[in-house]
C-alpha positions in Angstrom: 137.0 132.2 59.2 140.4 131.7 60.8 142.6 128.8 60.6 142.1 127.3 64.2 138.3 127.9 63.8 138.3 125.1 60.7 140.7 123.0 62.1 138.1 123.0 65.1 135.0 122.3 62.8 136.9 119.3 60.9 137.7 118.0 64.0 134.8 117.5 65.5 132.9 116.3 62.5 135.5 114.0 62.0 134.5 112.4 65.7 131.0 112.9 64.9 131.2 111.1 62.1 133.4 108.1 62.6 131.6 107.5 66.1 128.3 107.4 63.9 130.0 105.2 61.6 131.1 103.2 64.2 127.1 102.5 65.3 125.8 101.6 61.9 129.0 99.9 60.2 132.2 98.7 62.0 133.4 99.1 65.7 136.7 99.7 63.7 136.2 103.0 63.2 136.8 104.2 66.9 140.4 103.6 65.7 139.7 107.4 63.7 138.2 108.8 66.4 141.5 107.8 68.3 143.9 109.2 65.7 141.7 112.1 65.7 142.0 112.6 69.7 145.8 111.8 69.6 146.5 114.3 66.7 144.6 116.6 68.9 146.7 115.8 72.2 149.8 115.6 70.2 149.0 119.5 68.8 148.3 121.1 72.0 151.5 119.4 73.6 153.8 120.4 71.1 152.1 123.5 68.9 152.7 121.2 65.2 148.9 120.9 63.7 149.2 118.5 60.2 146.1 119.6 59.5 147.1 123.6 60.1 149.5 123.1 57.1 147.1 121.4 54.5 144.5 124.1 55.6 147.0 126.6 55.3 147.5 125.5 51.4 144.2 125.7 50.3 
């Protein structure tokens, strides 16, 4: 499985979860799904993916 493919999966389950979370625990955690959609934007804009790297180590 490539590298984008994963960072693809974590992504999403990474929304999927803290939105769930968000339901049955705190409205706080919309503040990861943010992060998550900015780390996203911030990726496509200028081609640096944080999560690429730790991915890339293991």
């Amino acid at each position: 499985m490539s590298i984008e493919r994963k960072i693809r999966i974590l992504a999403g389950t990474m929304i999927l979860t803290s939105l769930a979370l968000s339901q049955l625990h705190s409205i706080y955690w919309l503040f990861l799904t943010g992060f998550v959609g900015l780390n996203l934007l911030q990726s496509s804009v200028t081609g640096f993916c944080p999560a690429e790297k730790i991915l890339a180590k293991l």
